[in-house]
C-alpha positions as CSV (number, residue, x, y, z in Angstrom):
1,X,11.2,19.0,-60.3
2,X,14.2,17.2,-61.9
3,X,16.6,20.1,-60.9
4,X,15.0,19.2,-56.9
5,X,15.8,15.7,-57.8
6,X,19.2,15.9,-58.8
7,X,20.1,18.2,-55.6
8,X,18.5,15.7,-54.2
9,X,21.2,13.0,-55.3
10,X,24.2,15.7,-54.9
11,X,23.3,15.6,-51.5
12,X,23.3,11.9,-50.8
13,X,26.5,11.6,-52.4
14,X,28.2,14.3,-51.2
15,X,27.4,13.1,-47.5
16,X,27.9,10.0,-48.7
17,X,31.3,10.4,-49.5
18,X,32.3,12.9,-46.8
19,X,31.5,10.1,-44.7
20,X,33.9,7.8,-45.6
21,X,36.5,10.2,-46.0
22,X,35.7,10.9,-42.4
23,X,36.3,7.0,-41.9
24,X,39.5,7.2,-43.9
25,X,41.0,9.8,-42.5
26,X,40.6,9.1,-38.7
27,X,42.7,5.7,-39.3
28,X,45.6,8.0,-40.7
29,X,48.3,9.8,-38.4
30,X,47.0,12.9,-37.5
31,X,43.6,12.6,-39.6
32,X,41.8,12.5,-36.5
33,X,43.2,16.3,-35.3
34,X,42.8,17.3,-39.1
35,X,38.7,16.2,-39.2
36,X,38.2,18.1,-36.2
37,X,39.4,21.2,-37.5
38,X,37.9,21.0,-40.6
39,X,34.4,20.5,-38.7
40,X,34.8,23.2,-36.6
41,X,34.7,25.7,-39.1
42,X,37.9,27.3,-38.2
43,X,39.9,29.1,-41.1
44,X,43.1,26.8,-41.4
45,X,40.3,23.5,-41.6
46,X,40.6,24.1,-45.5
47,X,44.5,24.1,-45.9
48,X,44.8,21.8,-43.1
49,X,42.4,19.0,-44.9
50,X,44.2,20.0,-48.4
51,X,47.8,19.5,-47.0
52,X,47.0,16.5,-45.4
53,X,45.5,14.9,-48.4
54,X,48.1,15.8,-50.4
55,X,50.4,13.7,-48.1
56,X,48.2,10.9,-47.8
57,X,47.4,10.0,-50.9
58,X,50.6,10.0,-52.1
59,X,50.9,6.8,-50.4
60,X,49.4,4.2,-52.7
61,X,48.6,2.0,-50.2
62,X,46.3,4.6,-48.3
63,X,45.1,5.6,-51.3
64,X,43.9,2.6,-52.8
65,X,42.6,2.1,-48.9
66,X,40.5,5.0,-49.8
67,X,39.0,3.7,-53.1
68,X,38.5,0.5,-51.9
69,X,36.1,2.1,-49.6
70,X,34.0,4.2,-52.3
71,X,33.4,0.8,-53.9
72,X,31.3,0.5,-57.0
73,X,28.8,3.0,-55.8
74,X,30.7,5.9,-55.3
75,X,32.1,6.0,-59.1
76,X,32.2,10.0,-58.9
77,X,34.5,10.0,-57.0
78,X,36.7,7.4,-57.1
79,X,37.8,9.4,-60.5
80,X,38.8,12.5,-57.7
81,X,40.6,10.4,-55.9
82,X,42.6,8.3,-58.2
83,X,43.9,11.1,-59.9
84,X,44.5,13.1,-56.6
85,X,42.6,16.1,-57.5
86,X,42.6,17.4,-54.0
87,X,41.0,20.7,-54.2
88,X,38.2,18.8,-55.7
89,X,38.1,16.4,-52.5
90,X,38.1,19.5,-50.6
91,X,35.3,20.7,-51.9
92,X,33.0,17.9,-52.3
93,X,34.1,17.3,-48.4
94,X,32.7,20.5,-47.5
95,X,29.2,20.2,-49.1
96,X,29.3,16.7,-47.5
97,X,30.6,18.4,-44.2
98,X,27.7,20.9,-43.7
99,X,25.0,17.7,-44.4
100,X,27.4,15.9,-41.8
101,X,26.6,18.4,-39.1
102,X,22.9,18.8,-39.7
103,X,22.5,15.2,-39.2
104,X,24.8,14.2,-36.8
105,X,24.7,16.6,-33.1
106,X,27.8,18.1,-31.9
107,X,27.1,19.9,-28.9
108,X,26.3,18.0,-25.4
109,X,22.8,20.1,-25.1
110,X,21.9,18.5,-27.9
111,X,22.5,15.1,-27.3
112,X,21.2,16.2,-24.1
113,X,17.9,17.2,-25.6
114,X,17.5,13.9,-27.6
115,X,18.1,11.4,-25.1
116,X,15.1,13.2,-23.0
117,X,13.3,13.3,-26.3
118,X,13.5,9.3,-26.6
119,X,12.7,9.0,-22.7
120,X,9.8,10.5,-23.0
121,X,8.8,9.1,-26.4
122,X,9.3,5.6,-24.8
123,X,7.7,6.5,-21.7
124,X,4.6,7.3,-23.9
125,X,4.8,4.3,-25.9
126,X,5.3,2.1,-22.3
127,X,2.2,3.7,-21.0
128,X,0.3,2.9,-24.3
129,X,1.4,-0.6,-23.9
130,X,0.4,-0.8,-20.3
131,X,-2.6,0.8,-21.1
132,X,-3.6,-1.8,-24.1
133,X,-2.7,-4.6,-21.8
134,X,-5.0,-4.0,-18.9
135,X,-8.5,-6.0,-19.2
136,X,-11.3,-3.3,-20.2
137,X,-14.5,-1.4,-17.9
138,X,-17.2,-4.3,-18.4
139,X,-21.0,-2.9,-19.3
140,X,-22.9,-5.7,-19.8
141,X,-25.9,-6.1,-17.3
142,X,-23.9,-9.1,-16.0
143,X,-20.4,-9.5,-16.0
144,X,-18.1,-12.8,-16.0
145,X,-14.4,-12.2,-16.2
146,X,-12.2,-15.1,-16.4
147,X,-8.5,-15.1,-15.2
148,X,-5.4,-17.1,-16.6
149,X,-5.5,-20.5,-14.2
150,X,-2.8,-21.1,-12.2
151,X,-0.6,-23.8,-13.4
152,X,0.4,-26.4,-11.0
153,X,4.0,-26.8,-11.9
154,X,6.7,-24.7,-13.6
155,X,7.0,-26.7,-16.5
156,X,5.8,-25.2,-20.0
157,X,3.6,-27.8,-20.7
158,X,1.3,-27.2,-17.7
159,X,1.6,-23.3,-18.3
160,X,0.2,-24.0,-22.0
161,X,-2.4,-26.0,-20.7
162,X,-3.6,-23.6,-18.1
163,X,-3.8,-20.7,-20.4
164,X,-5.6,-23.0,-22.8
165,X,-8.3,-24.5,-20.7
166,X,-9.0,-20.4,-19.2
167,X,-9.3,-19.0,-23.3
168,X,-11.6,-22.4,-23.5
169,X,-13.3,-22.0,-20.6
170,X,-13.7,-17.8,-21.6
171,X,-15.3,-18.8,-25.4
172,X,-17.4,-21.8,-24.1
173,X,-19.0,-19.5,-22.1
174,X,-18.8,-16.2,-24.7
175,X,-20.9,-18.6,-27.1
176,X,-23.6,-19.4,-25.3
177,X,-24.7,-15.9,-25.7
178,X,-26.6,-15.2,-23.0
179,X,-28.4,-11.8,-22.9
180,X,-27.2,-8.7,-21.1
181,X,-23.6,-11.3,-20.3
182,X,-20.3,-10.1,-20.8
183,X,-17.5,-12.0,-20.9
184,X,-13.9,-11.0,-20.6
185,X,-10.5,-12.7,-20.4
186,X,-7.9,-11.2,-22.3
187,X,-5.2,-9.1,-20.3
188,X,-6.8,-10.2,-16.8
189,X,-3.8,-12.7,-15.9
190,X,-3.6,-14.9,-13.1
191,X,-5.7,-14.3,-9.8
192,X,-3.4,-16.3,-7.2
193,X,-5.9,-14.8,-4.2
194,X,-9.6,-13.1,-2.7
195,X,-8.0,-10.4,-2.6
196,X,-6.9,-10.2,-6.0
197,X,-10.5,-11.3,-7.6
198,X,-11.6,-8.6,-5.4
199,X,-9.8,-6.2,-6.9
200,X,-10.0,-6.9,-10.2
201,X,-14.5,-7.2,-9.7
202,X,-13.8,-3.8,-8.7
203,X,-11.8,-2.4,-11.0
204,X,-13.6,-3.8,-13.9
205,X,-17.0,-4.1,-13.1
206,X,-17.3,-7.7,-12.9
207,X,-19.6,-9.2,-11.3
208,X,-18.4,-13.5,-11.3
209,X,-14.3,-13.6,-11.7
210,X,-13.7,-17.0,-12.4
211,X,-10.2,-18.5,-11.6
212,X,-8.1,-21.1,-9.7
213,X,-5.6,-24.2,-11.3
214,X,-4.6,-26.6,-13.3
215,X,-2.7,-29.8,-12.5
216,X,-1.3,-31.9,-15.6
217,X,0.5,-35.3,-15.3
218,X,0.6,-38.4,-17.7
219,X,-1.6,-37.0,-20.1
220,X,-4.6,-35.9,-17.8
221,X,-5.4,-32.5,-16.9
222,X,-7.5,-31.7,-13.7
223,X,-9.2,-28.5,-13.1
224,X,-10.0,-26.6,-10.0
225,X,-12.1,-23.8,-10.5
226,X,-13.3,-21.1,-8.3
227,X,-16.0,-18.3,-8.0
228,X,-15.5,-14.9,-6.6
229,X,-19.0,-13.1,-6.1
230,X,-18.2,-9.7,-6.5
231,X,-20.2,-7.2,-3.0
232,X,-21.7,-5.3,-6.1
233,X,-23.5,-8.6,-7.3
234,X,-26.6,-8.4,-5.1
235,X,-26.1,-6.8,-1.8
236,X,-29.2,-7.5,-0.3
237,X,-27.6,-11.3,-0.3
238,X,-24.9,-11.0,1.5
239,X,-24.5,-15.0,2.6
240,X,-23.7,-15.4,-1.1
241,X,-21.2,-12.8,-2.3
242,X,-17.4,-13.6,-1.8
243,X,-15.0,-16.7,-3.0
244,X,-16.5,-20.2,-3.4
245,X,-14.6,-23.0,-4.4
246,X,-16.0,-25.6,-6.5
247,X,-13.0,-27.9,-6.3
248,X,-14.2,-30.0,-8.9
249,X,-12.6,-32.5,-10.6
250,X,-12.9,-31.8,-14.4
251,X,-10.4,-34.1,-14.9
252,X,-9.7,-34.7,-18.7
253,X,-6.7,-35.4,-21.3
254,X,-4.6,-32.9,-22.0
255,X,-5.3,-32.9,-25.8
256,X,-9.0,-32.6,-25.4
257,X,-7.7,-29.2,-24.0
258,X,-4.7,-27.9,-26.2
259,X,-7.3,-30.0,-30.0
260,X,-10.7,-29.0,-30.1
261,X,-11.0,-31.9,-32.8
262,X,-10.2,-34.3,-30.1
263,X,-13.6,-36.0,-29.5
264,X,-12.7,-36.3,-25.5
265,X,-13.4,-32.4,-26.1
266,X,-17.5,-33.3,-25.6
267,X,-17.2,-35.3,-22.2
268,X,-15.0,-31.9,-20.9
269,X,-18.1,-29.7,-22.5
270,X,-20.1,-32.0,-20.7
271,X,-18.1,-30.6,-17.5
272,X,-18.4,-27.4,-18.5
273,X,-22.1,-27.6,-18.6
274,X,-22.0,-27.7,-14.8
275,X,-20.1,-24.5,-14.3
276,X,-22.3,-23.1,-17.0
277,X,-26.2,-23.6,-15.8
278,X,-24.8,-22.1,-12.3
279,X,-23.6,-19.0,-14.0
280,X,-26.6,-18.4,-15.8
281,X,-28.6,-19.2,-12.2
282,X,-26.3,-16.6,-11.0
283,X,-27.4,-14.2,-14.5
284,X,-30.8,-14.1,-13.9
285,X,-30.6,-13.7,-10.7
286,X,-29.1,-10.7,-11.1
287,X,-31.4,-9.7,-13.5
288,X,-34.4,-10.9,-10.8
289,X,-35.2,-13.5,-13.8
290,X,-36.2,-15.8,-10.5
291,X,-38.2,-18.7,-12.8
292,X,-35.8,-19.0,-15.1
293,X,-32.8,-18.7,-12.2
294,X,-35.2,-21.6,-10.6
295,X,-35.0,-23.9,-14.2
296,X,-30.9,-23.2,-14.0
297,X,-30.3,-23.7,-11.0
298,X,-32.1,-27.3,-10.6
299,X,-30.6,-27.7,-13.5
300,X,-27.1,-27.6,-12.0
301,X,-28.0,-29.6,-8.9
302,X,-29.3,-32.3,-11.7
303,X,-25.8,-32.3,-13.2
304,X,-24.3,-31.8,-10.0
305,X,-25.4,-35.6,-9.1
306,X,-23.1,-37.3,-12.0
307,X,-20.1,-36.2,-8.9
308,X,-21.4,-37.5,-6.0
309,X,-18.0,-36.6,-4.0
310,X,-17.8,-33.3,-5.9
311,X,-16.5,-30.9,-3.0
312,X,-17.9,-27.7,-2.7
313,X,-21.2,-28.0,-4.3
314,X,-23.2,-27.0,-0.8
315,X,-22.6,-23.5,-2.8
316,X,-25.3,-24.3,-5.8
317,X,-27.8,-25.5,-2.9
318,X,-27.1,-22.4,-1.1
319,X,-28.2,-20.1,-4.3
320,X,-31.0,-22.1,-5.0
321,X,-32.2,-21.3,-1.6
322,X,-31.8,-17.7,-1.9
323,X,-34.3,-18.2,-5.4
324,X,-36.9,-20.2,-3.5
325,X,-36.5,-17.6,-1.0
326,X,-37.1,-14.5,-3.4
327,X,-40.0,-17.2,-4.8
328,X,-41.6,-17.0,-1.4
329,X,-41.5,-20.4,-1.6
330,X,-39.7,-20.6,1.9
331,X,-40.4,-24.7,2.4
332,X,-38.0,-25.5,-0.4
333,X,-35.7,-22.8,0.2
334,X,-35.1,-24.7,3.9
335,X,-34.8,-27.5,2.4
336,X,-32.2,-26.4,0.3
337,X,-30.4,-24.9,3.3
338,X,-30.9,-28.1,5.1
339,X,-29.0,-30.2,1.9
340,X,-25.9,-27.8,1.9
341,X,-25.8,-28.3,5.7
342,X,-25.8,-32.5,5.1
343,X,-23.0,-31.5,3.4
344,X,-21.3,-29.5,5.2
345,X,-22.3,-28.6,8.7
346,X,-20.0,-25.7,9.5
347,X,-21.3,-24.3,6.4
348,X,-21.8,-20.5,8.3
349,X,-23.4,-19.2,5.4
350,X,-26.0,-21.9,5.1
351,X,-26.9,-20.4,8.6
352,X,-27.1,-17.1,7.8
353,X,-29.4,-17.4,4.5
354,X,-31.3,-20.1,7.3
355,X,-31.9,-16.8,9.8
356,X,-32.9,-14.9,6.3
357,X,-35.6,-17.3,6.0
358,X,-36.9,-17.5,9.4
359,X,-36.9,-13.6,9.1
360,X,-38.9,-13.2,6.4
361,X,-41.2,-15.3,7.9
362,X,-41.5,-13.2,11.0
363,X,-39.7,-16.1,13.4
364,X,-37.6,-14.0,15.1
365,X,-36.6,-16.3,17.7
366,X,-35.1,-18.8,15.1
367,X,-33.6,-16.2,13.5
368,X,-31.2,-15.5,16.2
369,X,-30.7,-18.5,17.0
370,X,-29.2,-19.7,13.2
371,X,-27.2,-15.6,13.4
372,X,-25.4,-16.9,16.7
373,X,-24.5,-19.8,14.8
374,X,-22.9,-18.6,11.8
375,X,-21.6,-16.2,14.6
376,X,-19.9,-18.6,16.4
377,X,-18.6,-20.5,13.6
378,X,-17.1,-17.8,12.0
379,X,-15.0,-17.0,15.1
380,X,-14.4,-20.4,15.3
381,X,-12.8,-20.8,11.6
382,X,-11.3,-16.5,11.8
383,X,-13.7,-15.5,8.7
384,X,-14.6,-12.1,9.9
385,X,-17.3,-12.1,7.1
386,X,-19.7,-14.5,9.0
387,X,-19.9,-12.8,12.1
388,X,-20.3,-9.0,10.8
389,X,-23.2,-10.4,8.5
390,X,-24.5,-12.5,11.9
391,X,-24.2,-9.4,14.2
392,X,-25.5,-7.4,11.2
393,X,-28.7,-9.4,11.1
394,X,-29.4,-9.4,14.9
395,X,-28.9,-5.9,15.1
396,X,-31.5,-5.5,12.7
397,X,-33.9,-7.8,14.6
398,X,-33.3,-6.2,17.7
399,X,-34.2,-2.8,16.0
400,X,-37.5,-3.9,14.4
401,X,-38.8,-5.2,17.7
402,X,-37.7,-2.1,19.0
403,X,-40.0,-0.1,16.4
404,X,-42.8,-2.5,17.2
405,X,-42.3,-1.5,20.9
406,X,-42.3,2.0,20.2
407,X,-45.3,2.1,18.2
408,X,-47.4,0.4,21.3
409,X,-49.6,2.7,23.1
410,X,-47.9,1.8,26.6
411,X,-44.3,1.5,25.7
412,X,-42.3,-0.7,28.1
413,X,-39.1,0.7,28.7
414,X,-37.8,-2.2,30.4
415,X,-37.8,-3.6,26.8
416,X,-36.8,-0.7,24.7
417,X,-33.6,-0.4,26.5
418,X,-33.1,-4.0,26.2
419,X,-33.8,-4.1,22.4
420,X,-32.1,-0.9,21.7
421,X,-28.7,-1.7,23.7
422,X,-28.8,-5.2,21.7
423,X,-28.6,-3.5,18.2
424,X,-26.1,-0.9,19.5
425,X,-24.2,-4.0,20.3
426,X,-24.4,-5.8,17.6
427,X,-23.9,-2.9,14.9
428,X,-20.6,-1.7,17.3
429,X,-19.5,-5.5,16.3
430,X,-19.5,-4.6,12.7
431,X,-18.2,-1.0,13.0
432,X,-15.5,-3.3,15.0
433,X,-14.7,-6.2,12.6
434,X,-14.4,-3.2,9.8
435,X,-12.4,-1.3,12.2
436,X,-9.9,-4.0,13.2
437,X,-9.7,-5.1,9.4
438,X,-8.7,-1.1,8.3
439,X,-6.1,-0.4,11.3
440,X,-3.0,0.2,9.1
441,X,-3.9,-1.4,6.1
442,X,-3.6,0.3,3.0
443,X,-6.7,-0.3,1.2
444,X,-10.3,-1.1,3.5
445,X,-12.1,-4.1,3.0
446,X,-14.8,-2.9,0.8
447,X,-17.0,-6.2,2.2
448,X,-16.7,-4.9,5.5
449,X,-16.9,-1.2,4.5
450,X,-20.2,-2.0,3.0
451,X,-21.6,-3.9,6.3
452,X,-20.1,-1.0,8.7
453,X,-22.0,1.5,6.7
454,X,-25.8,0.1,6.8
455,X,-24.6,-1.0,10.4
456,X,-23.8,3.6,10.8
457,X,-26.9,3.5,9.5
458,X,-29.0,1.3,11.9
459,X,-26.9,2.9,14.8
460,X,-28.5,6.3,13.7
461,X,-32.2,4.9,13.3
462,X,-31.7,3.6,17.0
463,X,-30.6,7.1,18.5
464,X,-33.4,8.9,16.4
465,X,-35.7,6.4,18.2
466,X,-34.3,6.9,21.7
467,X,-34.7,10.9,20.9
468,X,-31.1,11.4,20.4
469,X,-30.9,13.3,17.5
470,X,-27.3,14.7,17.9
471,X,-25.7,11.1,17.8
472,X,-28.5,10.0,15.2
473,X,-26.6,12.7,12.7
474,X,-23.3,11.9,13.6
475,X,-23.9,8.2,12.8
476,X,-25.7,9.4,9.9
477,X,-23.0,11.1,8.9
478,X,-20.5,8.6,8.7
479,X,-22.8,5.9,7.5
480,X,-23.3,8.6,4.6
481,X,-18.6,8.7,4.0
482,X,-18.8,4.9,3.8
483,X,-21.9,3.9,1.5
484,X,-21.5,3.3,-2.2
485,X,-24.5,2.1,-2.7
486,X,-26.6,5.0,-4.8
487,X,-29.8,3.7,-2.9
488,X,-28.3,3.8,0.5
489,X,-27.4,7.0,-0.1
490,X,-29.7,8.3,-1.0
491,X,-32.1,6.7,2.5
492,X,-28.9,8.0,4.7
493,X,-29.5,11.5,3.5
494,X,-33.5,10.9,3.8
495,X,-32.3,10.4,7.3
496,X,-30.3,13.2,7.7
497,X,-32.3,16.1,6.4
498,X,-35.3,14.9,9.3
499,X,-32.9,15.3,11.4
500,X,-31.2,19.1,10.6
């Protein structure tokens, strides 16, 4: 062990001192020509080295040069070279040179070989970054992720207060600990658009992303927050998925944000509680929880009335009548319709969860008539969402009357024809809307994607009716390439296999 050891030491000193020599002798005339020969392993390196030390350090001042460079930790050889014991130096330099060229690479290839070598060692490490900073797969039975706001100016002090109030606004929620939640918000960054939220729902499995801006002046900070309900949250309510934006004022000072000891901390809280009972209206709803959805959701219309000029809040009347709805308790849930439309009467989504109503009461005729409204408002306002999910809900009238025609003993073809070229219409809008929307973009709108598929779908039911089978399995077909709904699926191919 101690004979390893002290080769050990040999070695670093030997390499060591070769290496200063090397130094040395490359600010000398001619050292630089002489080190390269000795290096290169030819046989007049040896004499060439030994004659040019022994001109060299018979200058004293290139000499003392050279021991001034071994300094105090080189004592070995300072000896060597003080006393000009050159075949000594030779030596020692070629131990030291054969270390030299072990460690250090003297061929292009090489050098070659180690830059790619440290490409793709920091390639690997850059994608393991990347990879550790992308937000994670959610898998709770309900999933909130929560993006950096959006500050409203460049300066540092809103950014800190932006990212502070979203990490606030991620562990307020975190702790209440509601079961089946997940909450995310590390790694998400800013969502500056739908299309963004959309994205990210999709990507991670979220089902609420929460995100939108922060203005700061004078000490205040004022928050505007907004929803994006992802397609995958419930898509048998289609009025309610997509961006909603509660533009409310949770206006508070700025250290109430950045010192959770501030006591101003409990009137934002207070704030928060708002944004809170919706969510977990939103959770159990999900989970079809519909009593206790009903407790949070009147709880947030309670809260709601501390902000009587609070923009945007037709949205909580609009869930709440989508829970009465599921209740059965369709009185309340048009009253609730009827609120968010005193609010707001271009509200096209109040419209369509109207016609919903007046379906599932079996009042067709109302039912189209609140569809062509949302209809025309969402022409009106360009939201191509509105008028897919109208034409989608006609089109599914006109087919169900056309099955109760069907079914009568005397069919009257008059009407068939007329009921069956009214949901061909109306699902060829959809197909259309999802059609214009996909022309030459690079990704489809999955919202539209979703509506064209069950609109394939109805398309097909209306040609198996009329006794077309061949287009019924065509329509089938491509109602089948769109879906991604496991359930839908899985009724498309029911479909299909009666019809091979």
């Amino acid at each position: 062990m101690n004979t390893w050891l002290n080769r050990w030491r040999a070695f670093r000193g030997e390499l060591a001192f070769y290496r200063i020599l090397r130094d040395w002798a490359t600010q000398q005339e001619g050292g630089s020509t002489v080190m390269a020969e000795f290096e290169s392993d030819r046989q007049q390196g040896r004499s060439l080295l030994r004659h040019f030390l022994q001109t060299q350090l018979t200058d004293e001042i290139a000499r003392q040069e050279l021991i001034e460079a071994l300094g105090n930790r080189h004592n070995q050889f300072v000896n060597v070279v003080t006393n000009s014991q050159v075949g000594k130096i030779v030596n020692i330099a070629e131990a030291g040179a054969v270390y030299w060229k072990i460690t250090v690479f003297s061929s292009v290839r090489q050098v070659v070989a180690l830059v790619g070598m440290i490409v793709l060692v920091a390639a690997a490490l850059g994608a393991g970054v990347w990879y550790l900073n992308q937000p994670r797969q959610m898998t709770g039975a309900f999933n909130i992720a929560v993006a950096s706001f959006a500050p409203g100016d460049d300066s540092q002090e809103t950014k800190r207060i932006a990212a502070a109030f979203s990490q606030r606004l991620a562990q307020f929620l975190d702790a209440q600990q509601l079961p089946g939640v997940e909450v995310q918000h590390r790694h998400i960054g800013i969502i500056p658009s739908t299309i963004e939220a959309d994205a990210l729902a999709t990507r991670i499995n979220a089902h609420i992303v929460i995100y939108g801006s922060v203005l700061a002046e004078a000490g205040e900070a004022t928050v505007f927050p907004i929803f994006w309900v992802a397609d995958n949250f419930r898509p048998d309510v289609r009025e309610l998925n997509g961006e909603s934006r509660l533009t409310i004022p949770i206006t508070t000072t700025t250290r109430a944000i950045m010192e959770p000891s501030d006591p101003n901390i409990q009137a934002m809280e207070q704030r928060f509680d708002l944004l809170l009972e919706f969510t977990k209206a939103l959770v159990y709803l999900q989970s079809n929880q519909l009593l206790e959805a009903n407790q949070a959701i009147v709880l947030t219309l309670e809260r709601a009335e501390a902000y009587p000029d609070l923009p945007g809040q037709e949205i909580f009347y609009l869930f709440a009548s989508q829970i009465a709805r599921l209740r059965q308790d369709h009185e309340q849930a048009e009253q609730y319709v009827q609120a968010a439309l005193n609010l707001d009467s271009q509200y096209g989504r109040a419209y369509i969860a109207w016609a919903n109503i007046a379906y599932d009461r079996g009042d067709f005729y109302a039912a189209v008539q609140k569809y062509e409204l949302a209809q025309q408002i969402g022409e009106t306002n360009l939201d191509r969402y509105l008028p897919a999910k109208a034409s989608l809900g006609l089109a599914n009238i006109c087919s169900v009357e056309l099955q109760t025609v069907l079914r009568r003993d005397e069919v009257e073809i008059a009407a068939a024809n007329e009921l069956a070229e009214c949901a061909r219409t109306n699902y060829n809008q959809v197909i259309r809307y999802y059609a214009d929307q996909s022309t030459g973009a690079q990704h489809p709108n999955l919202i539209l994607q979703k509506l064209a598929a069950q609109a394939y779908y109805g398309m097909g039911l209306i040609y198996e009716a009329t006794q077309n089978q061949a287009l019924a399995k065509q329509m089938y077909e491509i109602a089948f390439t769109l879906a991604d709904d496991p359930t839908l699926r899985a009724t498309i191919q029911q479909q299909l296999d009666q019809v091979d």
